[in-house]
C-alpha positions in Angstrom: 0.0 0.0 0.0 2.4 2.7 0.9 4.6 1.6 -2.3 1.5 2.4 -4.1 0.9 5.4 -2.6 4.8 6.2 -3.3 4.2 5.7 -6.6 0.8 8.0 -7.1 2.5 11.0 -5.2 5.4 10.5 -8.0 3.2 10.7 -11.1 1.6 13.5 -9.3 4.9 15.5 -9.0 6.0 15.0 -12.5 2.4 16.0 -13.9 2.5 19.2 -11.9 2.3 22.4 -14.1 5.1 23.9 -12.5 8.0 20.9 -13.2 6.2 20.6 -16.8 7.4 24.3 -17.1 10.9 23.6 -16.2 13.4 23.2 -18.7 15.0 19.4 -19.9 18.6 20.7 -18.3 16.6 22.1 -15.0 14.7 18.9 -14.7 17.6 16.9 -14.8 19.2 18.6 -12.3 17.2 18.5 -10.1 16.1 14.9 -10.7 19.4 13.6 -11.5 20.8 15.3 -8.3 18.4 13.6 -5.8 19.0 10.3 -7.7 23.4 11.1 -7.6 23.0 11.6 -4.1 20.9 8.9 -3.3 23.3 6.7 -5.2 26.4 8.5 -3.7 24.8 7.3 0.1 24.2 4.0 -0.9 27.4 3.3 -2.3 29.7 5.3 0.4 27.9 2.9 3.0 28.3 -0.1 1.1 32.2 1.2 0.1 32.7 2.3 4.3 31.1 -1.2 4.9 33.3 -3.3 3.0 36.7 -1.5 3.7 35.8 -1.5 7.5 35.4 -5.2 7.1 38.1 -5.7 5.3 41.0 -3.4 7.3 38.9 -5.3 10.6 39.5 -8.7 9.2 43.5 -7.8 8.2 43.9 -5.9 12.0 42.5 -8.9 13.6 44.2 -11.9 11.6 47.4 -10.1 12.3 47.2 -9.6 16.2 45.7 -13.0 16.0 49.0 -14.5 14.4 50.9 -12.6 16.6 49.0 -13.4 19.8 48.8 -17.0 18.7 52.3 -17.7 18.4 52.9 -16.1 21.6 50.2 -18.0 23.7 50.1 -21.7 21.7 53.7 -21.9 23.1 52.2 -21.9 26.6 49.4 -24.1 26.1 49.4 -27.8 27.1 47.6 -30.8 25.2 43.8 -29.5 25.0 42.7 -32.8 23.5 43.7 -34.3 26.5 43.3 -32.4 29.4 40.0 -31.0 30.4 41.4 -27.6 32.9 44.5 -26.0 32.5 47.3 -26.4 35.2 48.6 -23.9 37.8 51.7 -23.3 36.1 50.1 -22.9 33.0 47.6 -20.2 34.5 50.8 -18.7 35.9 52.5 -18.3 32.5 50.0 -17.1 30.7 48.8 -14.5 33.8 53.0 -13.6 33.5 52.4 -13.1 29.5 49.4 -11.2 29.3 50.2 -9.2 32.1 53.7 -7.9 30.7 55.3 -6.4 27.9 53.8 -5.8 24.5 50.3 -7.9 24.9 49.9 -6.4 28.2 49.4 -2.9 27.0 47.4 -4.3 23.6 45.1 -6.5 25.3 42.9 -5.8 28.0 40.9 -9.0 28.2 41.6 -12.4 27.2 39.2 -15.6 27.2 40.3 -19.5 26.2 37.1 -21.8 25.4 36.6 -25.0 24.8 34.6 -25.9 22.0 31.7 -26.6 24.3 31.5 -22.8 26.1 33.7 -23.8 28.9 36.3 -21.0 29.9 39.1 -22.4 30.6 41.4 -19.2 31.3 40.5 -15.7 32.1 42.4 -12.2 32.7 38.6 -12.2 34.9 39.5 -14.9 37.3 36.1 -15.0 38.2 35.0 -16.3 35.0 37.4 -19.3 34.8 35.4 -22.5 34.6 32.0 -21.0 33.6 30.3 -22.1 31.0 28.3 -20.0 28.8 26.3 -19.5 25.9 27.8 -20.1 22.4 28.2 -16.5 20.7 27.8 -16.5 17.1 31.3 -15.4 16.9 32.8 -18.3 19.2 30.4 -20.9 17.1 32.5 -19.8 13.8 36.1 -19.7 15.6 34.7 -23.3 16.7 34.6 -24.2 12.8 38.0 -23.3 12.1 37.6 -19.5 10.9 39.6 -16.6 12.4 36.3 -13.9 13.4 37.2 -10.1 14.0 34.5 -7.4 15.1 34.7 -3.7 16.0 33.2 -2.2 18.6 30.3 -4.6 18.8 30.8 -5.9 21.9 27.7 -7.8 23.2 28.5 -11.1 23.8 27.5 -12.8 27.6 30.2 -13.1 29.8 31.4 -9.2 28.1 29.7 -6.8 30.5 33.5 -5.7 31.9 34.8 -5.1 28.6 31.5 -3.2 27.2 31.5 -1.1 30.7 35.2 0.4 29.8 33.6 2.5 27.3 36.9 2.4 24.8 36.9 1.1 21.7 38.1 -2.7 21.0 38.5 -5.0 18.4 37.2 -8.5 19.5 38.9 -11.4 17.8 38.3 -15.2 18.5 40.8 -17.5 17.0 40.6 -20.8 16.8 43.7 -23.3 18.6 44.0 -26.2 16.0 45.9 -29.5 17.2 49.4 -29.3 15.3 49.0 -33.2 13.7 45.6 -33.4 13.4 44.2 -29.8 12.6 41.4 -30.4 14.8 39.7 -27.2 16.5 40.9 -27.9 20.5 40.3 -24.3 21.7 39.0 -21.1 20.8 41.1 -17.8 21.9 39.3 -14.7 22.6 41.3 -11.1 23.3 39.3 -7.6 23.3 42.5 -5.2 21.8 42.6 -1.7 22.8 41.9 -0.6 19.1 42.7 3.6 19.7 44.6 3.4 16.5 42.6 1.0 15.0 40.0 3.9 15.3 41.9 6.2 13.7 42.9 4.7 11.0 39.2 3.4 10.3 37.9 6.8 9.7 40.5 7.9 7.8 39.9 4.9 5.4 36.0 5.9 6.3 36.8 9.1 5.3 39.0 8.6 1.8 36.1 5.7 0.5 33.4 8.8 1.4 35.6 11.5 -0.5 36.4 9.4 -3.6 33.1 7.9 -3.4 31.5 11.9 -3.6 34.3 13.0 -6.3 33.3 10.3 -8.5 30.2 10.9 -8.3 30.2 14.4 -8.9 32.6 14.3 -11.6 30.2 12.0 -13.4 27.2 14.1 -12.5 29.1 17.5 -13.6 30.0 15.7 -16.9 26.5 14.3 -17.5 24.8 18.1 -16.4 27.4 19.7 -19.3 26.3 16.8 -22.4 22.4 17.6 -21.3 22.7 21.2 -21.0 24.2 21.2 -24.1 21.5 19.3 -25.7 18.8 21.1 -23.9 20.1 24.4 -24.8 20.1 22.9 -28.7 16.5 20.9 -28.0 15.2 25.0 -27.1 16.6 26.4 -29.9 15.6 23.9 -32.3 12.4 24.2 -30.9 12.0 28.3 -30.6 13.3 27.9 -34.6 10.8 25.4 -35.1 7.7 27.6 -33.2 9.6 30.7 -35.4 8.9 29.0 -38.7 5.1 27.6 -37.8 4.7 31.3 -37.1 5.5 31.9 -39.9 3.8 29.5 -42.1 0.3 29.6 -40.3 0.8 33.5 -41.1 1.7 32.4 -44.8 -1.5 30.4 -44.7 -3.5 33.4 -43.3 -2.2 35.7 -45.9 -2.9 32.6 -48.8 -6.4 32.5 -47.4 -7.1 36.2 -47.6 -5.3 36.1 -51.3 -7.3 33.6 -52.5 -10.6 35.4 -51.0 -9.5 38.2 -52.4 -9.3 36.6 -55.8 -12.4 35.6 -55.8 -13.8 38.9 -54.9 -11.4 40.1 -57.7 -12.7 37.5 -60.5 -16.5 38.3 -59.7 -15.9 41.9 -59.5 -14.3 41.8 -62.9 -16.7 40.0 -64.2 -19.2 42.5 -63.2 -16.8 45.5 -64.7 -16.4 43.4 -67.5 -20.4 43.3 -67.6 -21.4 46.9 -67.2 -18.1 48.1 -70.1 -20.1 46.0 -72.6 -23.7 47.3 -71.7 -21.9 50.8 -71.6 -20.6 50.0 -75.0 -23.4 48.7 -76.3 -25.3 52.1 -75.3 -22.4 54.3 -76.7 -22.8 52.7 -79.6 -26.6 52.8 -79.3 -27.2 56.0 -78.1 -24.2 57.9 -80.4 -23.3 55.7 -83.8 -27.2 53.5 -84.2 -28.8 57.0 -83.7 -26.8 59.1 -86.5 -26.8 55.4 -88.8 -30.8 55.6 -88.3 -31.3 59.0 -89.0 -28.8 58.4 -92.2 -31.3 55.3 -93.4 -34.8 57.4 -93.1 -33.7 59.9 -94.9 -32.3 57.7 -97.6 -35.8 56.2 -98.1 -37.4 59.6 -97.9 -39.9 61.2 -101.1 -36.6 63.9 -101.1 -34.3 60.8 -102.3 -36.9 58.2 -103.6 -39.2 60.5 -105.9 -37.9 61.3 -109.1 -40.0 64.6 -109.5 -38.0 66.0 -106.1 -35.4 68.9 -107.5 -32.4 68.7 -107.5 -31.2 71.4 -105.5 -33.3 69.5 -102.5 -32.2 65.8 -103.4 -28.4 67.5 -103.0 -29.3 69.1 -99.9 -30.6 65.5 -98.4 -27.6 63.6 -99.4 -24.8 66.5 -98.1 -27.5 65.4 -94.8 -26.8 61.7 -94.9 -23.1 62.2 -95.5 -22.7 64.4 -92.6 -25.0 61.6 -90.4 -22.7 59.2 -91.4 -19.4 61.3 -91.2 -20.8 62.2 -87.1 -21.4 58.5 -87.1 -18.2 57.0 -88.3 -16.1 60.1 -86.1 -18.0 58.8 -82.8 -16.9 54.9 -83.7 -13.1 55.9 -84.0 -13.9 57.8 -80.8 -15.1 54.6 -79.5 -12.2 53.0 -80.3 -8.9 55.4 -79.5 -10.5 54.8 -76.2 -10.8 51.2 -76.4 -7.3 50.0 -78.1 -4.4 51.0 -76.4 -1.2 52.5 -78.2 1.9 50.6 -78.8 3.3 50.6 -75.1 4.9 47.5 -75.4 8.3 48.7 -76.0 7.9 51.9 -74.0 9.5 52.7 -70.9 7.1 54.2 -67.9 8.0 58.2 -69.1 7.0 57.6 -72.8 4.1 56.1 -71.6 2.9 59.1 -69.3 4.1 61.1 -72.4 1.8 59.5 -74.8 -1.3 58.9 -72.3 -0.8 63.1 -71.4 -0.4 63.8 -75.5 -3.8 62.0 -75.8 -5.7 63.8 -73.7 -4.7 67.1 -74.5 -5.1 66.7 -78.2 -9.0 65.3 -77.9 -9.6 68.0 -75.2 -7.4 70.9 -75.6 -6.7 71.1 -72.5 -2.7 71.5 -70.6 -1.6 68.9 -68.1 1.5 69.7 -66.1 3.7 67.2 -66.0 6.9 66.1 -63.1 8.2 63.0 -63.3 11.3 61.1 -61.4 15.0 61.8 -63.3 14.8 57.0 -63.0 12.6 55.4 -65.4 12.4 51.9 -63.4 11.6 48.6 -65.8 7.7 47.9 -65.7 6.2 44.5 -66.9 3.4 44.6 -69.5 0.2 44.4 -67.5 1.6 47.2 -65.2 2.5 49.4 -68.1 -1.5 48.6 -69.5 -2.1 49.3 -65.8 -0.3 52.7 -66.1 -2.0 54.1 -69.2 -5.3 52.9 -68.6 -4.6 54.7 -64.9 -4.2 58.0 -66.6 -6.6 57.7 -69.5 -9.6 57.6 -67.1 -8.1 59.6 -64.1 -7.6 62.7 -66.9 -10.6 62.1 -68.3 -12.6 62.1 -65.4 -10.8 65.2 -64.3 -11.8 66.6 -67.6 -15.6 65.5 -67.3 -16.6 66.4 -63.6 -14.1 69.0 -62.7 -13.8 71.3 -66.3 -10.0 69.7 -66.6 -9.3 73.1 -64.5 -5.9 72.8 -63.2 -4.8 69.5 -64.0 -1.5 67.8 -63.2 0.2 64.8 -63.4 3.5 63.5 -60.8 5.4 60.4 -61.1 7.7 59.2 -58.4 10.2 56.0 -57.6 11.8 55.7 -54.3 13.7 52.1 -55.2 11.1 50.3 -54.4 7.5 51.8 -55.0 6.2 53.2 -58.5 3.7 55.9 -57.6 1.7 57.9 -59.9 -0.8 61.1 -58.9 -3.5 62.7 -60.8 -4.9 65.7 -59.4 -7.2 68.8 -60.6 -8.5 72.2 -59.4 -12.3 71.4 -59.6 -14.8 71.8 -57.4 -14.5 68.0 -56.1 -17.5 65.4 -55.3 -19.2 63.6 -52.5 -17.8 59.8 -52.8 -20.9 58.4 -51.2 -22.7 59.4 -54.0 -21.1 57.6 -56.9 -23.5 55.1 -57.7 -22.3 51.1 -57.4 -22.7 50.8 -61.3 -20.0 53.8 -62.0 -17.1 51.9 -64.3 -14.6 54.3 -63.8 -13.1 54.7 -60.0 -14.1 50.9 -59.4 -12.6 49.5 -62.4 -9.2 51.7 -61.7 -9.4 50.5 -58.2 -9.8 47.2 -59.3 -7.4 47.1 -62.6 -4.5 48.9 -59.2 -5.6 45.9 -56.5 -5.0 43.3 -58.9 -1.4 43.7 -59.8 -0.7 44.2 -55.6 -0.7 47.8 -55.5 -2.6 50.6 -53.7 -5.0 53.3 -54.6 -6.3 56.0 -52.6 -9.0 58.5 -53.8 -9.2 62.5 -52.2 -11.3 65.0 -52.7 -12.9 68.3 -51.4 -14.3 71.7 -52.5 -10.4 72.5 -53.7 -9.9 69.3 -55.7 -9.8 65.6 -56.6 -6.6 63.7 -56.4 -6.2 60.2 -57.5 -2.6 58.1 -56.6 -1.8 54.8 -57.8 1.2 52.9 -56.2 2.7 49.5 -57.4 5.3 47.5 -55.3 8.0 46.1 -58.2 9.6 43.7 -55.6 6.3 42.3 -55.2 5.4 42.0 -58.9 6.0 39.4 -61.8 9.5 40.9 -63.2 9.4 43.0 -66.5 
């Protein structure tokens, strides 16, 4: 239960808004740093463990080889006899009371094999038999047993009340021709030293254990750092350029819908030039072609007894219908077929839109155009002309062609062109939704990605056409 419970407060933690908003590098840090110092506890103890087991086991074989070869000397036949003499008890009272084991040992036990004590510093002890420690049952086997300050055997209340620290070592006595266990030796060493040089080694397996560690933590933090700090800016690239196309899309999406509105638009223009085509040539040519064809089947042309003084005057009629007729058809169509502009740069085509006007209307045009003549593709040079044609002539229709002037400027980048007159100007709310001329020049501007902007007031109409080369198809 509480493993599961572990385990749910976990995936709560790492679903928390506020570590999903760390980075990858921070995350790791901070994960990676309770996970490096959990390792580095774990395997400092084990380390500390198993070199304090090890320098225990080397301290207390070699006091036991040194303690042995001092004391088995001593000892009689254990096989044989069952309690050591007086003069035995004597010799070893003599040795372990003097010289070098007398100021390493404090305590010293011999057992027999079945928890008998045979010989004690404790002369109190001798002869009492006792539990088998765990550590007395392995010396009984044949193996050398060492401890450190774990001193909690029966019989070691003395030892344990001296509050020092001592290294407790049982040794087993093993017959010289049979290798039999015979006796187990016990000595408590005073183990000041000992102690000392256990926590250095302590303290070197902790240090090398935590430098290791660290090193291979610092080195890990660097190689994700690194990659976190190219994961973010592959990823703020990446957000950069979605940006960017989702604007693209925008813009292909308002394009498109302004195509459309573009196509149906012209095909309304397109609509309303050929009904207003069809009643030029209704209202103007038909009428005069008519009025030509009566009076050809008049009694003045038809009867033979008319004079001829009258039949004259009727034909010099029709002739003149028909001359008015055919003059209003080429009118027609100067304004319907454009001049040779093809191989005209943009200041012969203001030139020959401006020398148009002024010879059908008599009127003057001032004229200031930019020293640069930039390179213009066809439709923006048809764009151009037809621009001017209707701008002019509106100028000429509704404001008297009073003032009239035309500017031409390039600043590297834009092509702008500007009509303007000195008439009395016009409400734009009141041009009427079927009017051909400012929506098809807005429209005919628009389509080639340029911009058009209409003023006007009580001093004058300007019009200004503006086209974006960089933007266009090249010339």
């Amino acid at each position: 239960m509480r493993r599961w419970e572990l385990l749910t407060s976990m995936q709560a933690f790492f679903n928390n808004s506020s570590w999903k908003a760390l980075s990858l590098a921070q995350q790791f840090l901070l994960l990676g740093g309770m996970v490096s110092l959990i390792a580095t506890i774990i395997v400092g103890a084990f380390v500390a463990s198993l070199i304090e087991d090890a320098v225990t086991r080397n301290s207390g074989s070699a006091t036991a080889l040194y303690v042995d070869s001092v004391i088995a000397p001593l000892l009689p036949d254990m096989q044989n006899g069952a309690a050591l003499s007086e003069s035995v008890k004597q010799a070893l009272d003599e040795t372990l009371g003097q010289g070098a084991l007398g100021k390493r040992l404090m305590a010293f036990k011999l057992w027999r094999p079945d928890g008998t004590i045979l010989y004690s510093n404790n002369k109190e002890q001798i002869g009492r038999k006792l539990p088998i420690s765990d550590g007395l049952q392995t010396a009984i086997t044949g193996k050398m047993v060492a401890e450190y300050d774990n001193i909690d055997d029966v019989g070691s209340e003395s030892e344990r009340e001296r509050g020092i620290p001592l290294l407790e070592v049982y040794n087993p006595v093993l017959q010289p021709w049979s290798g039999d266990v015979v006796a187990v030796l016990e000595f408590y060493e005073i183990a000041t030293d000992f102690q000392h040089s256990l926590s250095h080694a302590r303290l070197q397996s902790w240090m090398a254990v935590v430098a290791f560690t660290m090193t291979f933590f610092a080195i890990l933090s660097a190689l994700v750092f690194k990659g976190s700090r190219m994961i973010d800016s592959q990823r703020r690239a990446l957000k950069k350029r979605i940006h960017e196309l989702s604007e693209l899309l925008t813009q292909n999406g308002e394009l498109n819908a302004k195509l459309q509105r573009a196509s149906q638009r012209t095909t309304a223009l397109n609509e309303r030039y050929l009904r207003r085509l069809g009643a030029e040539l209704h209202d103007g040519p038909a009428q005069l072609v008519a009025l030509a064809a009566l009076k050809v089947d008049s009694d003045a042309i038809s009867n033979p007894r008319t004079s001829r003084k009258i039949r004259d005057g009727e034909i010099t009629s029709i002739k003149s219908s028909l001359d008015d007729a055919m003059q209003e058809i080429r009118t027609i169509c100067s304004g319907l077929v454009l001049p040779q502009i093809e191989g005209a740069n943009l200041g012969e085509i203001i030139e020959r839109a401006l020398k148009a006007h002024m010879q059908r209307t008599g009127t003057m045009v001032r004229l200031s155009m930019s020293p640069t003549s930039p390179p213009l593709s066809l439709s923006a040079k048809i764009c151009v002309f037809r621009f001017l044609q209707e701008a002019l002539n509106n100028g000429f229709r509704h404001g008297g062609g009073v003032g009239q002037y035309v500017v031409q400027t390039f600043d590297g980048h834009d092509v702008s062109i500007t009509v303007g007159d000195g008439g009395p100007g016009f409400e734009p709310e009141e041009i009427k939704p079927s009017s051909l001329g400012l929506s098809g020049l807005r429209e005919r501007v628009e389509s080639l990605g340029g911009h058009f902007d209409l003023k006007t007031s009580h001093k004058g109409t300007v019009l200004r056409m503006s086209l974006n080369l960089h933007e266009m198809e090249p010339a």
